[in-house]
C-alpha positions as a Markdown table, in Angstrom:
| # | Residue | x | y | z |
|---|---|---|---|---|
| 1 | Unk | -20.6 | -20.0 | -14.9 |
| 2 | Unk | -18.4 | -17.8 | -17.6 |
| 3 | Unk | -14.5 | -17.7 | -17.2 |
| 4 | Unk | -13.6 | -14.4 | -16.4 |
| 5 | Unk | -12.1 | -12.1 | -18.9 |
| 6 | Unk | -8.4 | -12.0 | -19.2 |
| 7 | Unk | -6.8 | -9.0 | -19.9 |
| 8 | Unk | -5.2 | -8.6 | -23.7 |
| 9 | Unk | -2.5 | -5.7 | -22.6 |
| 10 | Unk | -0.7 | -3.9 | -19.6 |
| 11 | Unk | -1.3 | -0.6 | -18.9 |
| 12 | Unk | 1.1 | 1.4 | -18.5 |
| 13 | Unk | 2.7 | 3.9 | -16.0 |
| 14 | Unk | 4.5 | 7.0 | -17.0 |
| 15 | Unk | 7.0 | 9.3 | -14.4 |
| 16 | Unk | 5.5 | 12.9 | -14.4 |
| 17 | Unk | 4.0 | 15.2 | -11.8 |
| 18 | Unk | 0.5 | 15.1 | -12.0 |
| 19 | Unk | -0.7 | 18.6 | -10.7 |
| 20 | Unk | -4.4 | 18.0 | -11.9 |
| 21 | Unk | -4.2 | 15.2 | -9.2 |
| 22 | Unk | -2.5 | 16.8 | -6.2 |
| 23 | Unk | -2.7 | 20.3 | -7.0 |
| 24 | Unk | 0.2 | 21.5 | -5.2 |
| 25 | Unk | -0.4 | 19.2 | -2.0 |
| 26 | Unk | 3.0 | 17.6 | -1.6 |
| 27 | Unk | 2.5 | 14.2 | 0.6 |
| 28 | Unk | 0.0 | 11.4 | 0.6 |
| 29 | Unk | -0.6 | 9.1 | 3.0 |
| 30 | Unk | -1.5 | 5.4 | 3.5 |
| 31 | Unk | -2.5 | 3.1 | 6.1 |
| 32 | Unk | 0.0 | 0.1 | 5.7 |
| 33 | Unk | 1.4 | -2.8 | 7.0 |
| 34 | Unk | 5.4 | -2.5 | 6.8 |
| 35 | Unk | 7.6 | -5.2 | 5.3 |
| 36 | Unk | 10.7 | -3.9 | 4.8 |
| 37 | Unk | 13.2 | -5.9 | 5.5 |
| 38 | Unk | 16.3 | -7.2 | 3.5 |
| 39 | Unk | 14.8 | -10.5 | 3.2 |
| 40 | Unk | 11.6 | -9.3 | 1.7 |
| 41 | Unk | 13.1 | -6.2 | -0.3 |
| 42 | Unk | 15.4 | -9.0 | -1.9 |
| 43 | Unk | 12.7 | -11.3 | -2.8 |
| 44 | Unk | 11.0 | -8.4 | -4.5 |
| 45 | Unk | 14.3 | -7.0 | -6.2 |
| 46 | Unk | 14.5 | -10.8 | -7.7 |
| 47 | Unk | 11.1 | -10.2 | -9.7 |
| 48 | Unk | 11.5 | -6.8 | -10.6 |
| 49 | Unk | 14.3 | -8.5 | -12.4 |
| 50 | Unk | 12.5 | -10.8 | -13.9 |
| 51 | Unk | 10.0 | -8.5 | -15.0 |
| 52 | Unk | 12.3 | -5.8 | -16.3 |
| 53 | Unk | 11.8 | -5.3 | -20.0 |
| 54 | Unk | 8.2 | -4.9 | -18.6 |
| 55 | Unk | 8.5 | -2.1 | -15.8 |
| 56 | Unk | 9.0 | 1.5 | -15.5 |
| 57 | Unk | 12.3 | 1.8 | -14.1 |
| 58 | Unk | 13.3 | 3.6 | -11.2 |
| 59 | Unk | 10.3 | 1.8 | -8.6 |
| 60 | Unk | 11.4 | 3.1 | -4.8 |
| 61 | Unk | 8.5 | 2.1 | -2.8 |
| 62 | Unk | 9.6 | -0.4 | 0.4 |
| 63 | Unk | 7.9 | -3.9 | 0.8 |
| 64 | Unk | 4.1 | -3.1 | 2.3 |
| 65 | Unk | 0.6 | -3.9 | 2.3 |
| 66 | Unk | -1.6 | -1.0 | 1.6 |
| 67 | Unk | -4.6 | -1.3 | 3.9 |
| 68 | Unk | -6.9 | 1.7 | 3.4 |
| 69 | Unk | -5.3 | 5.1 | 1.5 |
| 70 | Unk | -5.9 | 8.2 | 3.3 |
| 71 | Unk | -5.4 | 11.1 | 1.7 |
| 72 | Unk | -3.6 | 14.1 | 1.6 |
| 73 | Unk | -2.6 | 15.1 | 5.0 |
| 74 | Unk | -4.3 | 18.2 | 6.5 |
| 75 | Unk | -7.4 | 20.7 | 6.8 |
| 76 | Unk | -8.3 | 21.3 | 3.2 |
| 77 | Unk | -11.7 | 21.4 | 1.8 |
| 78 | Unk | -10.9 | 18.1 | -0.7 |
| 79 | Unk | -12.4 | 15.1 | -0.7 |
| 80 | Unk | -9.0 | 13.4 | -0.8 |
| 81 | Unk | -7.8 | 15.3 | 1.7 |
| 82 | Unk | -6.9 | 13.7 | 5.0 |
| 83 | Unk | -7.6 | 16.1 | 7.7 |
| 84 | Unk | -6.8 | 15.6 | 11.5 |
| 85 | Unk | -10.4 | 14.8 | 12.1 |
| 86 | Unk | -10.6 | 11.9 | 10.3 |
| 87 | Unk | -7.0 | 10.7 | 11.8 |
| 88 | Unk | -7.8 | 11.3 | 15.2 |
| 89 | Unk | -11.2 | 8.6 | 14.3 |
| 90 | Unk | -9.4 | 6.3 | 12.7 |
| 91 | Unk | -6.8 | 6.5 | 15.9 |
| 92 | Unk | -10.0 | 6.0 | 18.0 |
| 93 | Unk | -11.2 | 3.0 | 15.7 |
| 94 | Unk | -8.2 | 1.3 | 15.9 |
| 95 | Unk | -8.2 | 1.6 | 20.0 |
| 96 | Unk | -11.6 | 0.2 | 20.4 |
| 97 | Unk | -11.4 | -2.3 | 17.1 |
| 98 | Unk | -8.4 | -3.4 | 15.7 |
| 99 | Unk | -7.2 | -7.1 | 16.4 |
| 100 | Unk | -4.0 | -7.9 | 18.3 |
| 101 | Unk | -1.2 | -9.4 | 16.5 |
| 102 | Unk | -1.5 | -11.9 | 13.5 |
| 103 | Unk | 0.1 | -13.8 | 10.8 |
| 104 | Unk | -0.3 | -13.8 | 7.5 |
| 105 | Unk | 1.6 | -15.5 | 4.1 |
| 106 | Unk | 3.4 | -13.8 | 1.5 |
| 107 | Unk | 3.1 | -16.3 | -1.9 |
| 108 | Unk | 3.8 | -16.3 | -5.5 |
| 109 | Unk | 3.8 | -13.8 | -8.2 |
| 110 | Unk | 0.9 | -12.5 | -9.5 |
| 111 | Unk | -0.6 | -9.0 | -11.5 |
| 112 | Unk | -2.9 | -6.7 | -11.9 |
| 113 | Unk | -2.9 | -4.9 | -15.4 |
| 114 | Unk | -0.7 | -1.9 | -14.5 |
| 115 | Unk | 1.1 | -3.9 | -11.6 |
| 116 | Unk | 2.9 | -7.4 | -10.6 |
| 117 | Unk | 2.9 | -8.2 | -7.1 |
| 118 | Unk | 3.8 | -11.1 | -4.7 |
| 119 | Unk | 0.0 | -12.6 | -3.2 |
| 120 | Unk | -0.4 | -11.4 | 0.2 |
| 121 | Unk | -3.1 | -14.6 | 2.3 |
| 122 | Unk | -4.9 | -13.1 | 5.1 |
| 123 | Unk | -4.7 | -16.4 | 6.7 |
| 124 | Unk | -6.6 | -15.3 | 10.0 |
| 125 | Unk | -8.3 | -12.3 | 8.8 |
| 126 | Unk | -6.2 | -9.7 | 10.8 |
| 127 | Unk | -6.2 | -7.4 | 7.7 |
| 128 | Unk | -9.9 | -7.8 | 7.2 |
| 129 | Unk | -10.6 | -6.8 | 10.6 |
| 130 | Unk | -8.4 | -4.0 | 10.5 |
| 131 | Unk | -10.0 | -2.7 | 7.1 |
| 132 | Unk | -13.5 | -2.9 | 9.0 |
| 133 | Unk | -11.9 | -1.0 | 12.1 |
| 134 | Unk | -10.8 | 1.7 | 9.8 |
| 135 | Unk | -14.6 | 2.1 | 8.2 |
| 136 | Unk | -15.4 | 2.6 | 4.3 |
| 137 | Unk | -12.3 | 3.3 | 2.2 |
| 138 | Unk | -13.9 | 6.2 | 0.1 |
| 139 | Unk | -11.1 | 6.9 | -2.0 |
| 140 | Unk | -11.0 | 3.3 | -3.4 |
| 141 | Unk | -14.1 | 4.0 | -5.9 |
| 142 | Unk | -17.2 | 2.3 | -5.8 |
| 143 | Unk | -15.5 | -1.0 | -7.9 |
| 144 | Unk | -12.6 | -1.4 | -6.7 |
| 145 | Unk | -12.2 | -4.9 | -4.7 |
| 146 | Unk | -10.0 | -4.9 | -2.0 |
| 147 | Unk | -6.8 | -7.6 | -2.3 |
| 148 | Unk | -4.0 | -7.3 | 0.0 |
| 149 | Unk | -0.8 | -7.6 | -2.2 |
| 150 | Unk | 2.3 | -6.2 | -2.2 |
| 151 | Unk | 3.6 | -4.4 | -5.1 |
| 152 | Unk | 7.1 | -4.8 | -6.9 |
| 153 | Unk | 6.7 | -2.6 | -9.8 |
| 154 | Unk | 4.5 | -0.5 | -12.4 |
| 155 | Unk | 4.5 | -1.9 | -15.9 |
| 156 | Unk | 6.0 | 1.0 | -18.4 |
| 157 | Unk | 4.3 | -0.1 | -21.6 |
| 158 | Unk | 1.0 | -1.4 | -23.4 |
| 159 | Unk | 2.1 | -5.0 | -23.5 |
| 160 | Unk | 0.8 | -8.1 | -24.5 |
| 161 | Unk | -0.9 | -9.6 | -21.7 |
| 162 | Unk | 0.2 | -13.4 | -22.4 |
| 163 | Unk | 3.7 | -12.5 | -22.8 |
| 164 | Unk | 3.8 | -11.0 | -19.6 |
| 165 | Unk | 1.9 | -14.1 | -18.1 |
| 166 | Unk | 4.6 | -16.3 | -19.6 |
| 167 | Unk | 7.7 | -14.4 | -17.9 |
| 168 | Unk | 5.5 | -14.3 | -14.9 |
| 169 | Unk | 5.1 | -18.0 | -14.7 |
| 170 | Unk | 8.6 | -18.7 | -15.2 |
| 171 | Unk | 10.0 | -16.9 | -12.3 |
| 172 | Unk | 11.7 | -19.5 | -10.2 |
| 173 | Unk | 8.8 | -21.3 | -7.4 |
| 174 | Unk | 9.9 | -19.9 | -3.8 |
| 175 | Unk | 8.3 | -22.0 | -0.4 |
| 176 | Unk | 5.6 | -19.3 | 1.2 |
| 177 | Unk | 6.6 | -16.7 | 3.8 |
| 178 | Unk | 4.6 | -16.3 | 6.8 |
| 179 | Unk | 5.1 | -12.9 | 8.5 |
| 180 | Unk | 4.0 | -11.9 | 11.8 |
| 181 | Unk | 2.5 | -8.8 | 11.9 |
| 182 | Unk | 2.7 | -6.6 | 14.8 |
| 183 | Unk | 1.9 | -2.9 | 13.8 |
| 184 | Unk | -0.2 | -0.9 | 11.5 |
| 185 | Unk | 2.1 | 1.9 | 10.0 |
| 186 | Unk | 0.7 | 5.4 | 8.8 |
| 187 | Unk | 3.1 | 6.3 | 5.6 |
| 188 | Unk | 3.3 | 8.8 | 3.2 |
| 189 | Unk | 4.9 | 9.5 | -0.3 |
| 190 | Unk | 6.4 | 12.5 | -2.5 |
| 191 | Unk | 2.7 | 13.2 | -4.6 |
| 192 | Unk | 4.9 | 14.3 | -7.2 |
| 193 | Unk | 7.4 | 11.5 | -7.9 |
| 194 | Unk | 6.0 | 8.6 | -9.3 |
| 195 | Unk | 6.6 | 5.1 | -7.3 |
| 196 | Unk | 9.0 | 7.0 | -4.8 |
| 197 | Unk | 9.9 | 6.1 | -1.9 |
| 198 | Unk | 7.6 | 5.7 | 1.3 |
| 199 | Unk | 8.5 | 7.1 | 5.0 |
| 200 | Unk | 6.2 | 6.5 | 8.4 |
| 201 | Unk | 4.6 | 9.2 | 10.1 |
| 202 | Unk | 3.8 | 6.9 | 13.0 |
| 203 | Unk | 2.3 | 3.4 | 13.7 |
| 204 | Unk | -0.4 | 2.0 | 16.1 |
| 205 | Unk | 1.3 | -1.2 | 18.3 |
| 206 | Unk | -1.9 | -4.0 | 17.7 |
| 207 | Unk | -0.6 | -5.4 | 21.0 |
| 208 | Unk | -0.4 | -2.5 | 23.2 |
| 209 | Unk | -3.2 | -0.6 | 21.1 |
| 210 | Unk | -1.2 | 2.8 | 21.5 |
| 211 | Unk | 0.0 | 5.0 | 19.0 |
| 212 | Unk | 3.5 | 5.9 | 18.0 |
| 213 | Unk | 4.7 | 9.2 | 16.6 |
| 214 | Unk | 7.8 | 8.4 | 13.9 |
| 215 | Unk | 8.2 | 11.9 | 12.6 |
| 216 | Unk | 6.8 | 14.8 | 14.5 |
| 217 | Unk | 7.4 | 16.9 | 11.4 |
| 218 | Unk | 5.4 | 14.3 | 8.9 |
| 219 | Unk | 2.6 | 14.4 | 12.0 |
| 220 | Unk | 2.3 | 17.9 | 11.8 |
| 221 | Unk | -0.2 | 18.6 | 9.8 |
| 222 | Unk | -2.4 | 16.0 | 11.4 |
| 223 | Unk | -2.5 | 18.0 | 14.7 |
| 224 | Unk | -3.7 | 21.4 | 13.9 |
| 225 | Unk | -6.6 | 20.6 | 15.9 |
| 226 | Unk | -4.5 | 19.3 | 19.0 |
| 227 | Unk | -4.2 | 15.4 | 18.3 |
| 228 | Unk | -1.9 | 13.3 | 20.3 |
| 229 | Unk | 2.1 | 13.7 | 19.4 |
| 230 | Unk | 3.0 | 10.8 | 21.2 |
C-alpha cells in the first residue's frame, strides 16, 4: 500500500463575519460532549502556547467534542437550518438509542491542516453509538471522516507543514486522561465571531435518558412547534 499524502502547508483561518455563510442567522448549534473544566482548559492553554506563532489569536471555544453539527436553530427553509422538527427527533433518538455512560481517553497532540487538537480514543464506542443514534450528519459533506478530537486553536497562516510537525512533536509528553462521560450537551456559538466562545442550550443525561433545558431563551427557537422546555 501507498503512504498517505502529508500535507506541505497550514491553512489558514481569518476573523471576519461571514454573511455569505449565515446570512444574518445569529447562532449555530452543535451536538457535543462538554469538557470544560480547569484541568482540561489548562492542558489545552499549554499547547495553544506552544503553538502560538502558528494560531489565530483570540481562540474562545471551551474544551469539547463535537459529535454531529446541527445547524442554525429554527424554522427557516435552509438546508443548514436546525428546525424544531429535527431537534424534537434527535431528542426521540437519543431516548430510544443513545448508550448509558462511558469513558473515553484524551491523548497527545495531533492536527488537521487548519487545526491542532489533543486525540480524543473512543475507547468503548460510546461516541460511535451516539453518532448512529443521532442518524446521518448531513452538514459534514459527503468526505468528510468523522474523528472525535478536541480542538485547541485555528492556525492563522499558510505555514510549512513540517515546521509545524516539529513544534508539534516537541510539546512536552503528558500520561493519557480518561474522562467519564455522562451527558450529551446541545451548544451553540456567535455565527459571526470567529472561534468564540460556546454556551449550552440544554443536555440529554445518558443515564437517566431525559433532557435538560440550560437556557430557555437559547431553547426558544427550538419550540415553536411546542417541544418540551424541560
Amino acid at each position: 500500500m501507498s503512504q498517505p499524502t502529508l500535507p506541505t502547508h497550514t491553512v489558514a483561518s481569518v476573523h471576519g463575519d461571514f454573511v455569505e455563510w449565515h446570512r444574518g442567522r445569529r447562532h449555530f448549534a452543535v451536538w457535543a460532549i462538554d469538557l470544560d473544566s480547569p484541568h482540561r482548559e489548562a492542558t489545552a492553554a499549554a499547547l495553544r502556547r506552544h503553538l502560538a506563532p502558528f494560531l489565530l489569536p483570540g481562540y474562545r471555544r471551551q474544551p469539547h467534542v463535537t459529535v454531529q453539527l446541527c445547524g442554525f436553530p429554527g424554522a427557516g427553509q435552509a438546508d443548514d437550518d436546525y428546525p424544531p422538527a429535527a431537534w424534537q427527533r434527535h431528542l426521540a433518538a437519543l431516548a430510544a438509542a443513545a448508550p448509558g455512560p462511558f469513558a473515553i481517553t484524551l491523548g497527545a497532540p495531533a492536527s488537521f491542516t487548519t487545526a491542532p487538537y489533543l486525540t480524543v480514543h473512543d475507547d468503548e464506542g460510546g461516541i460511535a453509538a451516539l453518532r448512529a443514534a443521532l442518524g446521518p450528519d448531513h452538514l459534514a459533506g459527503p468526505d468528510c471522516t468523522y474523528l472525535p478530537h478536541l480542538t485547541v486553536g485555528l492556525y492563522g497562516g499558510r505555514f510549512p507543514w513540517t515546521a509545524v510537525a516539529r513544534r508539534l512533536a516537541s510539546f512536552p509528553a503528558a500520561a493519557a486522561s480518561r474522562i467519564a462521560v455522562t451527558a450529551l450537551t446541545l451548544l451553540r456559538y456567535e455565527a459571526a465571531v470567529v472561534a468564540g466562545p460556546l454556551a449550552a442550550i440544554g443536555r440529554f443525561d445518558l443515564a437517566a435518558r431525559a433532557w435538560q433545558a440550560l437556557d430557555a431563551d437559547a431553547l426558544a427557537p427550538l419550540r415553536d412547534d411546542g417541544g418540551p422546555s424541560g
